[in-house]
C-alpha positions, 0 to 999 in steps of 0.5 A, a space after each residue: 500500500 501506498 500513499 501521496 499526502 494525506 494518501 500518504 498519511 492514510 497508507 500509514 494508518 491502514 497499512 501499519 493497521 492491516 499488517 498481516 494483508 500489507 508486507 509493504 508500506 510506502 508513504 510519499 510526504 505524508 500528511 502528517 504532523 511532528 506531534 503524531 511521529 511517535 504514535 505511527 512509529 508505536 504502530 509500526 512496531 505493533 504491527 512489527 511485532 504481531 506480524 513480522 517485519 515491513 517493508 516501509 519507504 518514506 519519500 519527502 522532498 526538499 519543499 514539502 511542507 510534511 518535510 520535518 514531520 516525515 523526517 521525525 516520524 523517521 527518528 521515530 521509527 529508528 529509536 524503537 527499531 523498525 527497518 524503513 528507508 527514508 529518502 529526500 529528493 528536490 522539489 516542491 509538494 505538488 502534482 509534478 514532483 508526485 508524478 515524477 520522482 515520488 512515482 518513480 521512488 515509489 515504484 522501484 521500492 514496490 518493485 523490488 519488495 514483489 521481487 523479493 529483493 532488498 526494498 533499500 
């Protein structure tokens, strides 16, 4: 499952919720806030520890207003243990950066989960 903003935000929420039907979670600047960072990476470890490991993908940009968040939630994720990649791109949180690089980052990393390949 993934996610474009507050797509990405629900991806979150419905793929650490639904752990057994997702082994993989991609988010592209989620809509999320600093303040929840700490709550999706409690659910991430709960879904991690009832159904195994996930493969999660965060992708930001440079110019994404979700930029901080997506990085805490990242820190988040990291303190309690949870494998994920997070990557930084250039560009704004628009339509254009979602069609192009966030697509493009978020193919290959669903790409190579269905593979069976290291999705980093």
């Amino acid at each position: 499952i993934d996610g474009v903003s507050m797509g990405g935000r629900y991806a979150l929420e419905i793929g650490f919720g639904m752990a057994d039907r997702f082994g993989a979670v991609g988010s592209l600047q989620p809509a999320i806030r600093e303040s929840e960072a700490d709550d999706f990476a409690a659910r991430a470890e709960a879904a991690r520890d009832t159904h195994g490991k996930q493969a999660i993908q965060l992708v930001t940009s440079s110019g994404d207003s979700f930029r901080e968040a997506t990085e805490a939630l990242s820190a988040a994720l990291k303190k309690r243990g949870v494998s994920h990649r997070l990557l930084l791109t250039d560009g704004p949180h628009d339509y254009i950066w979602n069609r192009g690089p966030g697509a493009i980052e978020m193919l290959m990393f669903h790409e190579r989960v269905l593979r069976g390949l290291d999705p980093v």
